[in-house]
ZAKOL-212941 format. One record per residue: x, y, z of N, C-alpha, C in turn; residue number from 1. Coordinates in steps of 0.1 Angstrom, whole numbers. Layout:
REM ZAKOL-212941
SITE   n.x   n.y   n.z  ca.x  ca.y  ca.z   c.x   c.y   c.z   k
SITE     X     Y     Z     X     Y     Z     X     Y     Z NUM
...
END
This chain:
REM ZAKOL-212941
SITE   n.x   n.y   n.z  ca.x  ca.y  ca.z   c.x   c.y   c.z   k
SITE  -359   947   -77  -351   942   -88  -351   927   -87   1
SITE  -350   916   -98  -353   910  -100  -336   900   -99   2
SITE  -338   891   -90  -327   884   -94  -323   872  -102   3
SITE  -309   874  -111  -314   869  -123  -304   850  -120   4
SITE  -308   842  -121  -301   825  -120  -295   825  -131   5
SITE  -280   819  -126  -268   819  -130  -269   809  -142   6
SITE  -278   797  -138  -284   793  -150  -290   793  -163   7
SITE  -295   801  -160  -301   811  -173  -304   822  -172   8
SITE  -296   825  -187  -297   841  -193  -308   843  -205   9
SITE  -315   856  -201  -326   860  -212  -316   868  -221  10
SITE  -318   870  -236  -314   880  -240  -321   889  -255  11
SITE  -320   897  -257  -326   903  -270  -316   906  -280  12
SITE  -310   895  -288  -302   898  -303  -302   907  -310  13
SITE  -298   917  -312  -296   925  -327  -280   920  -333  14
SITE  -284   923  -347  -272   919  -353  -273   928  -366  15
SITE  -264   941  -372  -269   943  -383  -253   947  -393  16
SITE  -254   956  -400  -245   958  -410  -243   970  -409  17
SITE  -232   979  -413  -235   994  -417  -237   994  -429  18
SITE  -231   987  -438  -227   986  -450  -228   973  -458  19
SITE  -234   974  -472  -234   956  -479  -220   949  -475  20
SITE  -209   958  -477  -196   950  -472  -189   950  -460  21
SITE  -196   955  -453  -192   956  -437  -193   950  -429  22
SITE  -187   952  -414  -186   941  -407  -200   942  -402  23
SITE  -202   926  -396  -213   921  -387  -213   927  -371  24
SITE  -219   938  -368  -224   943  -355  -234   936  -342  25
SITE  -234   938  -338  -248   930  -329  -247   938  -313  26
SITE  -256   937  -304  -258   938  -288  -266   931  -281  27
SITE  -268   929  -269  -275   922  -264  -279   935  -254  28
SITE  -299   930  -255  -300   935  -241  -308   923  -227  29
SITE  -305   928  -221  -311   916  -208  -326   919  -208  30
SITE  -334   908  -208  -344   914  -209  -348   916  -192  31
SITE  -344   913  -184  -344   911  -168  -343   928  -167  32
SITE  -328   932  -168  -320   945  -159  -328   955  -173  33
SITE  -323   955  -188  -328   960  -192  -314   964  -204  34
SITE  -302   961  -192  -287   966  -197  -285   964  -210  35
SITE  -276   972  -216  -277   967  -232  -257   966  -234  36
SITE  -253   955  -238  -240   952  -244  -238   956  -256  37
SITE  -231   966  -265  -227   960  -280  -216   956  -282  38
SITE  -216   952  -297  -201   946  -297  -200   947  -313  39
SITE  -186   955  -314  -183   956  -331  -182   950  -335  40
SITE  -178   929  -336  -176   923  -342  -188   908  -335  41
SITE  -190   901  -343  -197   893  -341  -186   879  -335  42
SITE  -170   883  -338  -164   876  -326  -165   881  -314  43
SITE  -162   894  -308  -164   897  -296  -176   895  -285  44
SITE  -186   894  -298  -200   887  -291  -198   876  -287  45
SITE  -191   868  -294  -187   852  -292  -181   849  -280  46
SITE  -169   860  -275  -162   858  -266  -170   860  -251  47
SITE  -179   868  -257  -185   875  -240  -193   863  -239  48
SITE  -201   860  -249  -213   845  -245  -207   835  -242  49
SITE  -190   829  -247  -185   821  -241  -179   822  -228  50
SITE  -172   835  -223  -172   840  -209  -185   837  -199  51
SITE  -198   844  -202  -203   843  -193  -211   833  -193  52
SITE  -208   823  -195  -212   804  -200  -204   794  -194  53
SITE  -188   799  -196  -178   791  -187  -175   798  -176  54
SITE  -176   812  -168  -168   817  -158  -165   810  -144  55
SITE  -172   797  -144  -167   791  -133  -167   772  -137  56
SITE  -161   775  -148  -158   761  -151  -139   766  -151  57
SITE  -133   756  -150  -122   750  -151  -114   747  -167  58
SITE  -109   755  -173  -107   752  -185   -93   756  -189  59
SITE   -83   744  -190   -68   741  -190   -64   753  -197  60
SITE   -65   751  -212   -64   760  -225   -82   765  -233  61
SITE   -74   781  -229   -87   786  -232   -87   789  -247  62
SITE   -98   791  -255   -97   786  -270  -112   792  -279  63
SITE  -118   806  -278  -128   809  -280  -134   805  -295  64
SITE  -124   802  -303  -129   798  -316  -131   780  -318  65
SITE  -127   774  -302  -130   758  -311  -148   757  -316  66
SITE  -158   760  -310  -170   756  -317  -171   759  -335  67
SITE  -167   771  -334  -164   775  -350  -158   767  -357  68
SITE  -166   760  -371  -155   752  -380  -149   767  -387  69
SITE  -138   760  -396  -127   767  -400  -134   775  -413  70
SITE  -148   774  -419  -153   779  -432  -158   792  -425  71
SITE  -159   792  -412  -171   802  -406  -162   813  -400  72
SITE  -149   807  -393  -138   813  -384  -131   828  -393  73
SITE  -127   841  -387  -122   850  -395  -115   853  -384  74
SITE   -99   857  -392   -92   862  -385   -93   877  -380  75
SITE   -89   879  -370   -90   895  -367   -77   898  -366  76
SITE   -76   911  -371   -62   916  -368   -62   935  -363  77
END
């Protein structure tokens, strides 16, 4: 097995719809392990890529929406 640098991550994007008015879906698979992630919202994608991007940085106040401007940003509830 191949070990993978903390530096960089390969990945394989899907992103689709169920529906014309439905939410945005997506998963990732590693192209390395092979593992596959999904995620029902195209925020929770956001949060895992920003997780495993910072997990060993130091970050006072954590804030997964600042790169989002506010036209792009949706609330979840």
């Amino acid at each position: 097995m191949h070990e993978q640098n903390i530096n960089y991550f390969s990945y394989l994007l899907r992103v689709w719809k169920d529906s014309v008015d439905g939410e945005w879906h997506a998963s990732l698979q590693d192209v390395v392990s092979g593992e596959c992630h999904h995620y029902p919202t195209l925020y929770e994608l956001y949060v895992s890529l920003w997780d495993l991007t910072n997990e060993n940085v130091n970050h006072p106040e954590r804030s997964p929406f600042e790169p989002f401007k506010q036209q792009y940003a949706r609330k979840i509830e």
